[in-house]
PyMOL commands that place a pseudoatom at each C-alpha (Angstrom):
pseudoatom trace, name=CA, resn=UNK, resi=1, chain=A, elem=C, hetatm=0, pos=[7.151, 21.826, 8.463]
pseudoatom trace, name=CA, resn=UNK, resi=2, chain=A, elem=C, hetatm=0, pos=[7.571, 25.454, 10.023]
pseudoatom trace, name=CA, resn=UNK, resi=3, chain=A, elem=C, hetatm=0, pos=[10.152, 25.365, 12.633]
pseudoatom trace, name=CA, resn=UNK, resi=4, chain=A, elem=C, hetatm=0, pos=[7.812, 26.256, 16.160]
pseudoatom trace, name=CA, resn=UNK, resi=5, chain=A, elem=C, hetatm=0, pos=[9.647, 29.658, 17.724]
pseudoatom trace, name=CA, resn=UNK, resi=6, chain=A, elem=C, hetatm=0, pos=[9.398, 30.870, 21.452]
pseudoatom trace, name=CA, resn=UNK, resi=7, chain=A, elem=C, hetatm=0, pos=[6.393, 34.007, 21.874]
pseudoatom trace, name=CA, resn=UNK, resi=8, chain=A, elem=C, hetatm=0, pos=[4.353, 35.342, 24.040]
pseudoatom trace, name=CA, resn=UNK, resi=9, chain=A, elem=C, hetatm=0, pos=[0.904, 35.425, 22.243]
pseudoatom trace, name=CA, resn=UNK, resi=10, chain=A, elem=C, hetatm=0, pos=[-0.992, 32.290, 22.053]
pseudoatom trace, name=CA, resn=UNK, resi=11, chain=A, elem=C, hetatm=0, pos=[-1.881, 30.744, 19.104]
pseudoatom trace, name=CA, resn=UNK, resi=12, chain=A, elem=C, hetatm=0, pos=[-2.579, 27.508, 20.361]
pseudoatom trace, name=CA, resn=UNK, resi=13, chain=A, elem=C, hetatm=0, pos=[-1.943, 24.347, 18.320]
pseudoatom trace, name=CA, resn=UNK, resi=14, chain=A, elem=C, hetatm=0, pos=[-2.947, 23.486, 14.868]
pseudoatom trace, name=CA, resn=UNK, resi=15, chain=A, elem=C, hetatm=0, pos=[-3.184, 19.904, 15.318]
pseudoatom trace, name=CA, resn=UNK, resi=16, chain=A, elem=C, hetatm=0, pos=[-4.470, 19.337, 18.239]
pseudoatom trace, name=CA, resn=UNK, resi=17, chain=A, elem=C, hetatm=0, pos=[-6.820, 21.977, 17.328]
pseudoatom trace, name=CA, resn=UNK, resi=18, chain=A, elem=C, hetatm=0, pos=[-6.654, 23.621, 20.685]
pseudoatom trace, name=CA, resn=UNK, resi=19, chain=A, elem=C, hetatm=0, pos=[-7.487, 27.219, 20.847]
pseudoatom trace, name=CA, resn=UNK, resi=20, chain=A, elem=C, hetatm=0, pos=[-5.045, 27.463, 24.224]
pseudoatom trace, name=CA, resn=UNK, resi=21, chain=A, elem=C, hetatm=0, pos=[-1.715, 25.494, 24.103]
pseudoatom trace, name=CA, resn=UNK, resi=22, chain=A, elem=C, hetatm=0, pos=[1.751, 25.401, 25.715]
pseudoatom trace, name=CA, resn=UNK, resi=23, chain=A, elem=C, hetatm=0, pos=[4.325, 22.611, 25.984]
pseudoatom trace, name=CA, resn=UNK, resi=24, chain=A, elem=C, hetatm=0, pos=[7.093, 22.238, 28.415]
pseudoatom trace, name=CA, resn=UNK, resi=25, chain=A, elem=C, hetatm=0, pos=[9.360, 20.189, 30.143]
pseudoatom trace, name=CA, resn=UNK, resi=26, chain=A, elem=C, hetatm=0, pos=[11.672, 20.199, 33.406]
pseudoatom trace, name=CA, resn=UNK, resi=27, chain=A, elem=C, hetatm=0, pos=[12.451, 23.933, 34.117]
pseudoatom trace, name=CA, resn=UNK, resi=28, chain=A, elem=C, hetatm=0, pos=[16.196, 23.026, 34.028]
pseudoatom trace, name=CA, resn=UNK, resi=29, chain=A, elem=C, hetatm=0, pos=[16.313, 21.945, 30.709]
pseudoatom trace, name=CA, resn=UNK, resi=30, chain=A, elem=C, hetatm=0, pos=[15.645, 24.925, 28.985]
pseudoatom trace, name=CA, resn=UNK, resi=31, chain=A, elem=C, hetatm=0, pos=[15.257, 28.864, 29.824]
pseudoatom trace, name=CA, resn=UNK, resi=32, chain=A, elem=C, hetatm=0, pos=[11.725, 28.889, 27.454]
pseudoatom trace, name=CA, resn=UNK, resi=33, chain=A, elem=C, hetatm=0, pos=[10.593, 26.140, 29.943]
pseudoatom trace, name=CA, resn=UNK, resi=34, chain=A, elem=C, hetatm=0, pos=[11.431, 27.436, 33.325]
pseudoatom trace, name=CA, resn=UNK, resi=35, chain=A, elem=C, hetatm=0, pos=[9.401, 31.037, 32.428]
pseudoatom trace, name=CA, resn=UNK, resi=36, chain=A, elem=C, hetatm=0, pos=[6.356, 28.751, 31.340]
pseudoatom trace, name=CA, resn=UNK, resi=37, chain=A, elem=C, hetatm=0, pos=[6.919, 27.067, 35.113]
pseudoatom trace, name=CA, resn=UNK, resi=38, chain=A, elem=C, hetatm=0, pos=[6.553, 30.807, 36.854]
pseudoatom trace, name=CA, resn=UNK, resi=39, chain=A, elem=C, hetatm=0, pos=[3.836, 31.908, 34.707]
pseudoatom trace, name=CA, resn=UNK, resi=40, chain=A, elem=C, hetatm=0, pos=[1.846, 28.785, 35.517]
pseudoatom trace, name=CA, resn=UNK, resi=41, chain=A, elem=C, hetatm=0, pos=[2.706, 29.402, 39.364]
pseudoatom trace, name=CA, resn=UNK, resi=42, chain=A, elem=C, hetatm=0, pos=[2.106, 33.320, 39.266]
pseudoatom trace, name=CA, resn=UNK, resi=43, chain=A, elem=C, hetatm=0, pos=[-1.733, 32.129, 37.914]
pseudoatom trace, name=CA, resn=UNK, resi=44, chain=A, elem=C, hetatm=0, pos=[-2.083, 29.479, 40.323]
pseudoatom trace, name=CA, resn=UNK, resi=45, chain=A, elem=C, hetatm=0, pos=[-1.163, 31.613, 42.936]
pseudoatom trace, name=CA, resn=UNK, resi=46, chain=A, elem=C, hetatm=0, pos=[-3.877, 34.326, 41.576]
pseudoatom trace, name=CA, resn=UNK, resi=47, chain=A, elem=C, hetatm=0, pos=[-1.744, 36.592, 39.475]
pseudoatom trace, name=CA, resn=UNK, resi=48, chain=A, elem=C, hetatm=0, pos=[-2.479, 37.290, 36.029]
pseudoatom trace, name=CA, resn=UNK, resi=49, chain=A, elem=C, hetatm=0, pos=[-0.419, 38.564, 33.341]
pseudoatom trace, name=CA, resn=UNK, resi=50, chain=A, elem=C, hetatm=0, pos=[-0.704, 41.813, 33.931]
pseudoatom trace, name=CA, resn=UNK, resi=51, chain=A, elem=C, hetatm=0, pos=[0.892, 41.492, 37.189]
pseudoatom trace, name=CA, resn=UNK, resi=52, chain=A, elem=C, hetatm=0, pos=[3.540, 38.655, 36.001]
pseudoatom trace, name=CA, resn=UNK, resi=53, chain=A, elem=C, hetatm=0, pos=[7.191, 39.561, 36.468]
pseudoatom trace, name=CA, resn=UNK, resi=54, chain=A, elem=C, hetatm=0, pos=[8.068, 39.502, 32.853]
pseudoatom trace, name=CA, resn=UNK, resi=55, chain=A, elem=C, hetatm=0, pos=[5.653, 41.986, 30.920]
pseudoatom trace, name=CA, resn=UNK, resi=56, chain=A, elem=C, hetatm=0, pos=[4.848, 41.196, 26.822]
pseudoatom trace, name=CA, resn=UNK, resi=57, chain=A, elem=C, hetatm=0, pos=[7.696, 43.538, 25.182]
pseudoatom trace, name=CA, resn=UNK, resi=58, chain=A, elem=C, hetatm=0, pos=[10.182, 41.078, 27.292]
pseudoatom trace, name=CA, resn=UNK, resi=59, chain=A, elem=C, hetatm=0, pos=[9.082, 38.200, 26.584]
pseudoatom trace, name=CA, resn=UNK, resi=60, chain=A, elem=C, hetatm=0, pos=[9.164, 38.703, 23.200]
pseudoatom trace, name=CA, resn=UNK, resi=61, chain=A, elem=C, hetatm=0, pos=[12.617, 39.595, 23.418]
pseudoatom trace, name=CA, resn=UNK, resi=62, chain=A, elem=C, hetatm=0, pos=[13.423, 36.814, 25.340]
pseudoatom trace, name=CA, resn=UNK, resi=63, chain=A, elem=C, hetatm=0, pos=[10.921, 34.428, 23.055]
pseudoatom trace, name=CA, resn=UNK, resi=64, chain=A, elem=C, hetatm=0, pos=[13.138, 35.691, 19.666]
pseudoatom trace, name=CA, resn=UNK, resi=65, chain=A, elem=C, hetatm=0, pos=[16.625, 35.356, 21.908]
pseudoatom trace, name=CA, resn=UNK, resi=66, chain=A, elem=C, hetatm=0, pos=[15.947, 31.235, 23.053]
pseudoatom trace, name=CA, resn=UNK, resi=67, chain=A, elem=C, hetatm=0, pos=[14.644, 30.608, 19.367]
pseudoatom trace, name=CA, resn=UNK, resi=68, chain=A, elem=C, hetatm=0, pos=[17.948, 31.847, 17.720]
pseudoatom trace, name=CA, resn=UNK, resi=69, chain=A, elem=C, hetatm=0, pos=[20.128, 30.282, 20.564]
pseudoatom trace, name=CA, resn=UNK, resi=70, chain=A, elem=C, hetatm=0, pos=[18.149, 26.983, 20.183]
pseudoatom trace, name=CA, resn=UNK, resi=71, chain=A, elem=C, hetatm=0, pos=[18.633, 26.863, 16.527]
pseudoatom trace, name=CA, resn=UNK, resi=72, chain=A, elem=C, hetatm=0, pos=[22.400, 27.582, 16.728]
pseudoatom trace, name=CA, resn=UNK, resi=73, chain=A, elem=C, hetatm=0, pos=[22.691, 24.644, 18.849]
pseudoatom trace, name=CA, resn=UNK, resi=74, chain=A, elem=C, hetatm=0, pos=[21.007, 22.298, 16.464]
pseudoatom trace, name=CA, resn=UNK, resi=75, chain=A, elem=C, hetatm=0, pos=[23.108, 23.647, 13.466]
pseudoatom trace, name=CA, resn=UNK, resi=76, chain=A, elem=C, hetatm=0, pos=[25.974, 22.749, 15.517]
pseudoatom trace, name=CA, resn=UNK, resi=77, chain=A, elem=C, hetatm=0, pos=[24.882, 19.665, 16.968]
pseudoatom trace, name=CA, resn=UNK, resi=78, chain=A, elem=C, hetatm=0, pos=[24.520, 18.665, 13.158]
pseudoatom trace, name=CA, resn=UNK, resi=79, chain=A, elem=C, hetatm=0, pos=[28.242, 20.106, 12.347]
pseudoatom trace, name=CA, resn=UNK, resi=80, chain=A, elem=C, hetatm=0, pos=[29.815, 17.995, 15.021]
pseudoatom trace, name=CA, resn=UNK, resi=81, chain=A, elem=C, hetatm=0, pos=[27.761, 14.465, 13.785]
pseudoatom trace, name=CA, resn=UNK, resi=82, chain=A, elem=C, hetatm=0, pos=[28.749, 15.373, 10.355]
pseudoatom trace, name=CA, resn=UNK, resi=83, chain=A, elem=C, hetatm=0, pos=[32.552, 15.378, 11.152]
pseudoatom trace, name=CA, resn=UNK, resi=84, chain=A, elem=C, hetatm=0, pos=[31.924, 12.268, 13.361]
pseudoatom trace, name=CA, resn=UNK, resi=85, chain=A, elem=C, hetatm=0, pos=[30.200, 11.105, 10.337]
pseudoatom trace, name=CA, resn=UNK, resi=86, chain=A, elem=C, hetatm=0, pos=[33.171, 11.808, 8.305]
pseudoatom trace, name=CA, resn=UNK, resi=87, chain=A, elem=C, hetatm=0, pos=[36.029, 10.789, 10.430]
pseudoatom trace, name=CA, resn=UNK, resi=88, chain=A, elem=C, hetatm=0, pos=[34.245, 7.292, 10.754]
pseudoatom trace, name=CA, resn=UNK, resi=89, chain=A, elem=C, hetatm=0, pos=[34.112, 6.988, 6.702]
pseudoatom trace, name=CA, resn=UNK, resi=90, chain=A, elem=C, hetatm=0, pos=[37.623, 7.930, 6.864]
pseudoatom trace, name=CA, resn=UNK, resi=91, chain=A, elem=C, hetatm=0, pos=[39.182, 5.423, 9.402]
pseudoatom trace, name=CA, resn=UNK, resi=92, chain=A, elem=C, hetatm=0, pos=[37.195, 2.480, 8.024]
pseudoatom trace, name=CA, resn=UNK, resi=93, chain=A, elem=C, hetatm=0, pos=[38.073, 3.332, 4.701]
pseudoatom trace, name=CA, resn=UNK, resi=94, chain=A, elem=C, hetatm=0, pos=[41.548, 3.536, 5.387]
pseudoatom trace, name=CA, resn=UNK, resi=95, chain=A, elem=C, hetatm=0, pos=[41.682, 0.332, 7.186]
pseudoatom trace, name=CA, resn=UNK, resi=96, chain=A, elem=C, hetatm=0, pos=[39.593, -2.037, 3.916]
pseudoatom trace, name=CA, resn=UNK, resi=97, chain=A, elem=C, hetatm=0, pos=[42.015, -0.044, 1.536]
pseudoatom trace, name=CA, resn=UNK, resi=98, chain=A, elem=C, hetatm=0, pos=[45.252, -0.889, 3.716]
pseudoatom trace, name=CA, resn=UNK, resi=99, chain=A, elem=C, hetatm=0, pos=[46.119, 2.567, 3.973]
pseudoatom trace, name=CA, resn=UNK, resi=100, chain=A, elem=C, hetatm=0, pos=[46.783, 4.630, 6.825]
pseudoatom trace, name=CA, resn=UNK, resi=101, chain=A, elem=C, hetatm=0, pos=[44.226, 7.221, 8.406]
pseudoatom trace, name=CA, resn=UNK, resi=102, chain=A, elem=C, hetatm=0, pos=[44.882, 10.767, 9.286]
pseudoatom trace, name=CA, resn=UNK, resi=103, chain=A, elem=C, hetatm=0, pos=[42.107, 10.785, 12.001]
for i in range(1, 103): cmd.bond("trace and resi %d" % i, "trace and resi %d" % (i + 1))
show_as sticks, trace
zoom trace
């Protein structure tokens, strides 16, 4: 399954088979999140998106800088279970065999 990636144009969601879609959580989780907040106030307070603070060309950039960022934190967060992972195996192996452990 395609990875989903921060943008400004709408393509709404496959499954769902909306034509118009957006997902988000609390704003102060994540950046992506907390622009989708002030676009939805800046149209419930009559604005439209050619008056929004953040015009297309800047979202985008901003869209293509929270996807990389976000995936650089899961490749991490996978690094640091896998040496968890490994330092685990390690002590309880050392402790069945009767050896020592380095961890």
């Amino acid at each position: 399954m395609a990875q989903a990636t921060y943008s400004p144009e709408n393509v709404g969601h496959f499954g769902l088979a909306y034509p118009a879609y957006t997902h988000f959580t609390s704003p102060i989780r994540r950046y992506p999140d907390l622009l989708v907040h002030r676009a939805i106030k800046h149209l419930l307070k009559g604005g439209t998106a050619t008056d929004f603070d953040y015009p297309v060309p800047r979202l985008q950039g901003i869209g293509e800088h929270c996807s990389n960022t976000e995936r650089r934190a899961d490749e991490a967060t996978r690094d640091a279970v896998d040496c968890s992972s490994a330092s685990t195996c390690s002590t309880r192996s050392a402790r069945s065999s009767g050896g020592s452990s380095l961890a």
